[in-house]
C-alpha positions in Angstrom: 8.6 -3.2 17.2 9.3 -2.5 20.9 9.7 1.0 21.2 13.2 2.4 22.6 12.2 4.5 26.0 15.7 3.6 27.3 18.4 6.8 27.8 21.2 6.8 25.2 24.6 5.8 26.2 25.5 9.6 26.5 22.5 10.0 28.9 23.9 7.3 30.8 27.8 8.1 30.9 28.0 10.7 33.1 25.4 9.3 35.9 28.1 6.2 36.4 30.7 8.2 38.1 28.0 9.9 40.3 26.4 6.7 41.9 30.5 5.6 42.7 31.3 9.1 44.4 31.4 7.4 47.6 34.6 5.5 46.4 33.7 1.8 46.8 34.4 -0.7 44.4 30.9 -2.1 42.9 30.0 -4.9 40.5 29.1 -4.1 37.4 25.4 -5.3 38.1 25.2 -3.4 41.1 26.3 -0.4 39.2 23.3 -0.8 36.9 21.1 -0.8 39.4 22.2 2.4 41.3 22.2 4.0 37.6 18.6 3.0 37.0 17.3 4.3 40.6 19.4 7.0 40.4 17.2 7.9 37.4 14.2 6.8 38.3 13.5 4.5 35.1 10.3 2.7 35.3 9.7 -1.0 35.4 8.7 -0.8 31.9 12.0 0.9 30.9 13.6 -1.5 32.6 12.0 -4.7 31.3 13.1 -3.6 27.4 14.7 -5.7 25.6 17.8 -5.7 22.5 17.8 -8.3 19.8 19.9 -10.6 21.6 17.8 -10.9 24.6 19.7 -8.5 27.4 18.4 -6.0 28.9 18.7 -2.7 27.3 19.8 -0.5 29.9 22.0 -3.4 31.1 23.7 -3.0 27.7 23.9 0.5 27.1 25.3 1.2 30.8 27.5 -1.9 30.4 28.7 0.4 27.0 29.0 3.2 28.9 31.2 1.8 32.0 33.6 0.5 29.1 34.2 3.6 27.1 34.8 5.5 30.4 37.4 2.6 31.5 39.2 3.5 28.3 39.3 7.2 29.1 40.4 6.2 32.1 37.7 8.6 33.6 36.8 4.9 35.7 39.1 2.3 36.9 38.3 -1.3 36.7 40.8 -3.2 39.7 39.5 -6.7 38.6 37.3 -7.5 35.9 33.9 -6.8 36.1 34.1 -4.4 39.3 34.2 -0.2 38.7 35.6 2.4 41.1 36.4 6.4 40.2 39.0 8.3 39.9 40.1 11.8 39.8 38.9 12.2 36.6 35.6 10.8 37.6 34.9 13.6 40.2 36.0 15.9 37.7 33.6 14.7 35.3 30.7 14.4 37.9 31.2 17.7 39.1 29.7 19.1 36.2 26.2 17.7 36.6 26.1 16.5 33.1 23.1 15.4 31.6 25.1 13.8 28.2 29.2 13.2 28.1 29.5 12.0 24.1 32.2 9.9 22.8 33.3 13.3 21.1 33.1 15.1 24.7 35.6 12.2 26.0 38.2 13.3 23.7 39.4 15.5 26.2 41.4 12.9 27.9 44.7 11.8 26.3 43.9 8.6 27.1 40.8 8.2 25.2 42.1 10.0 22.8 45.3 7.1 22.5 42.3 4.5 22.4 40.6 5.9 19.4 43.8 6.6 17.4 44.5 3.0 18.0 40.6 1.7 16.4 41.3 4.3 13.5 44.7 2.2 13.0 42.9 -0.7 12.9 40.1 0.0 10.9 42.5 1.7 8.2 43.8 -1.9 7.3 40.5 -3.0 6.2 38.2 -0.3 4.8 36.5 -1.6 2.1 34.3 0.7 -0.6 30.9 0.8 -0.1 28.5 -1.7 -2.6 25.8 0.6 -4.0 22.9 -1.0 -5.1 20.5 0.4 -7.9 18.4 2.1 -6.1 21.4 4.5 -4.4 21.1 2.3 -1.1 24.5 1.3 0.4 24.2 -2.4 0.7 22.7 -3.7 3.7 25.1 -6.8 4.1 27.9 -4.1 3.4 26.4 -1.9 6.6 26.6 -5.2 8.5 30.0 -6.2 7.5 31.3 -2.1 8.6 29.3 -2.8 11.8 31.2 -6.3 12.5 35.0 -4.4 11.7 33.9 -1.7 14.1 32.9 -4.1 17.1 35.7 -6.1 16.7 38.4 -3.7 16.3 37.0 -2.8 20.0 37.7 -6.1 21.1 41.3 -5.9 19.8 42.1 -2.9 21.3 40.6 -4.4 24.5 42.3 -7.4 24.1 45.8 -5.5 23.7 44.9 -3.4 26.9 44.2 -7.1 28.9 47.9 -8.2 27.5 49.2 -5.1 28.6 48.1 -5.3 32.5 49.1 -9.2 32.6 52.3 -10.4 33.5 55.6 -10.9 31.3 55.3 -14.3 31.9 51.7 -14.6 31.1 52.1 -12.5 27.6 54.7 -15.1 27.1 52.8 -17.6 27.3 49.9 -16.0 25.5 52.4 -15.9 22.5 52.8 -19.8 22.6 49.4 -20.0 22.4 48.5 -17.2 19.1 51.8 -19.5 17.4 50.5 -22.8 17.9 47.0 -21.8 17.1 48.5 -20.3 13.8 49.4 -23.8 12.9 53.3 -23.6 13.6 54.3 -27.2 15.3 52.1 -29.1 12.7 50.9 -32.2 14.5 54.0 -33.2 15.3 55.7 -30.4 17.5 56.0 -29.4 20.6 56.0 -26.2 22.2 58.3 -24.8 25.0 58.1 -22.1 27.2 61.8 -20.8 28.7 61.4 -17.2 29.6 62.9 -16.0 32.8 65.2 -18.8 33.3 67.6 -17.5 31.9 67.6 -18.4 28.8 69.9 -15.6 26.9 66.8 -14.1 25.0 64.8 -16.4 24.1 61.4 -16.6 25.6 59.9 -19.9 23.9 60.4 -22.4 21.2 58.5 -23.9 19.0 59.4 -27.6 17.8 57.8 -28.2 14.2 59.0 -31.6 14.1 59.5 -34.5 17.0 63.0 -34.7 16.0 63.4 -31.1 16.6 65.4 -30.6 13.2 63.2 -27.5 12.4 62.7 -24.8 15.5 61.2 -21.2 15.8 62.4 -19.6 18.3 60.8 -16.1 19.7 61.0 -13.6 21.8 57.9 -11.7 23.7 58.3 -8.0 25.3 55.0 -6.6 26.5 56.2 -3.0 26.9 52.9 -1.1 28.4 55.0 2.4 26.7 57.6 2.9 24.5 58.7 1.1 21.7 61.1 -1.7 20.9 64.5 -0.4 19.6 67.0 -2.0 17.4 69.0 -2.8 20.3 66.4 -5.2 21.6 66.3 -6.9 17.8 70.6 -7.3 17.9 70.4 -9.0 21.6 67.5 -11.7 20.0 70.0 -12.3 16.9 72.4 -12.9 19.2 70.6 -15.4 21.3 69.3 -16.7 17.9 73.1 -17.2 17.1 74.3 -19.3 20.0 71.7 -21.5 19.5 72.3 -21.7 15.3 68.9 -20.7 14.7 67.5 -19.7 11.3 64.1 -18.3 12.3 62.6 -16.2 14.7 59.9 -14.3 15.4 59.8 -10.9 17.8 56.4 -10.2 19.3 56.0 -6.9 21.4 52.2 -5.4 22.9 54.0 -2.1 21.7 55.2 -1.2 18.1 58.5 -1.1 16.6 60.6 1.8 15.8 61.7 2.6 12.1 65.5 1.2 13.3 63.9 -2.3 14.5 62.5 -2.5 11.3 65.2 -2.5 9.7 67.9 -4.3 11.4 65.1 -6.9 11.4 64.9 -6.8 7.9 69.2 -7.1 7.2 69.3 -10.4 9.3 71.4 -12.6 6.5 71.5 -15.8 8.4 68.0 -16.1 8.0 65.0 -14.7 8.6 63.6 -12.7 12.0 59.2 -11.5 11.6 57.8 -9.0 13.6 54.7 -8.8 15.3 53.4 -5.8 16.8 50.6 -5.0 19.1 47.6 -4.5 16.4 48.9 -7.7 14.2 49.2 -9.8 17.7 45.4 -9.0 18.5 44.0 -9.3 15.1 45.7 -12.5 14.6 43.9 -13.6 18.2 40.8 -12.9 16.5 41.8 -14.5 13.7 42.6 -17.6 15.4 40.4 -17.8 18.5 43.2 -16.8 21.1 41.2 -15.7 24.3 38.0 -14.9 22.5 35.0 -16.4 21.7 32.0 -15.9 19.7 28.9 -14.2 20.9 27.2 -14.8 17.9 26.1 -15.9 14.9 24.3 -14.0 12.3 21.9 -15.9 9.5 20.6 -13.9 6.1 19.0 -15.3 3.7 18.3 -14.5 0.0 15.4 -15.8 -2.2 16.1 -19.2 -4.2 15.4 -18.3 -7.5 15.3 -22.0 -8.8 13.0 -23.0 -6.2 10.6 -20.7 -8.3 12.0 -22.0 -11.7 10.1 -24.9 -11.3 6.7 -23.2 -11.5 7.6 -21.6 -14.7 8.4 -25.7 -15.7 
């Protein structure tokens, strides 16, 4: 086994902000590099290796850079490029050796990002298999480690919808609805947002006849919530058109009042879809994502022994 000479992500965290003090905008590869110089790692640290073939220091920096874009202690003006911020001199003015994920929680908005994964991962905790001799189950260990990386990717996902455009997150709600399966192989799907439509963003056809429709409406509120207000105005527009389902999809959440006017809509039926259901169904359905990989176990074939004992 290759041995593991590389600093920690800790170790790495707070040298980021202190190799962009000079306020430029650097890629993220560039950013490695002035990390690794800055601390003097040696060609053999650099040339080690994680399972998946990258780099390790690569990785772990690439780790770091993203938690401190969540704190906002970095800023990232286009994907894949890093600059500071005021927090970041604050942060490198310290001369910090190690800045923990536990250290970060000084910053609200970090602090916001982790409530969010502890939201997520509350849907699906599942109780740890035991085996006999007192070991948690390895497969179990992997399956926590899978929930865990992906409920980053959600959150990350929902801050990309977020900074995109209304019309975009419209669009991108076209996209998670069709990929759901609604428009069958027969539909059609329609985008109408911003032209003035009365309330409707987009409609989904299930049928070429257009004798069944969905119609929906997308708000990508970057703070506050959606009130009930917002839900009367889409029955409304749901009205005029005589439309008997619809479905309200927000980035935010929806206060307790939403809920429920929601849920007394007599002519027919009105779902909502908040933020962490809109990014888990993404996931769920390979909406801008992909995956990275594939893991393969294996378990002994017991008949393949059988036949010995034949």
């Amino acid at each position: 086994m290759q041995a593991d000479l590389t600093p920690t992500i800790d170790e790495f965290r707070p040298v980021v902000p202190r190799v962009l003090a000079d306020g430029q905008t650097l890629r993220v590869r560039d950013v490695c590099e002035l990390v690794t110089d800055h601390m003097g790692l040696t060609a053999e640290v650099r040339a080690e290796m994680i399972a998946s073939g990258q780099l390790r220091y690569v990785n772990r920096i690439n780790w770091a850079d993203s938690a401190l874009t969540h704190a906002g202690v970095l800023d990232r003006p286009v994907r894949g490029n890093y600059r500071i911020t005021d927090d970041s001199r604050t942060v490198d003015a310290r001369s910090l050796t190690s800045y923990s994920e536990q250290d970060m929680l000084e910053w609200p908005i970090w602090r916001d990002y982790q409530a969010e994964l502890a939201a997520r991962k509350s849907d699906s905790v599942p109780v740890p298999v035991v085996t006999e001799s007192g070991q948690v189950d390895p497969i179990e260990v992997m399956g926590d480690a899978e929930r865990d990386f992906n409920a980053q990717v959600e959150t990350e996902l929902l801050a990309n919808l977020k900074s995109s455009s209304p019309e975009f997150f419209e669009k991108a709600v076209i996209d998670v609805l069709w990929a759901m399966g609604y428009g069958g192989d027969y539909g059609e799907k329609q985008h109408v947002g911003r032209t003035g439509d009365g309330g409707v963003d987009g409609i989904i056809r299930q049928d070429a006849l257009g004798l069944s429709n969905i119609y929906f409406q997308a708000k990508r509120y970057t703070s506050g919530s959606v009130g009930s207000g917002g839900i009367r105005d889409f029955m409304g527009a749901m009205d005029t058109r005589g439309a008997s389902q619809g479905v309200f999809i927000t980035a935010s959440t929806f206060v307790p009042a939403a809920v429920e006017t929601a849920r007394n809509y007599r002519p027919g039926k009105i779902v909502l879809i908040d933020g962490l259901e809109l990014t888990s169904r993404m996931l769920r359905y390979g909406v801008a994502v992909h995956e990275t990989r594939e893991l393969a176990l294996f378990e002994i074939d017991e008949d393949y022994f059988d036949t010995e004992l034949a």
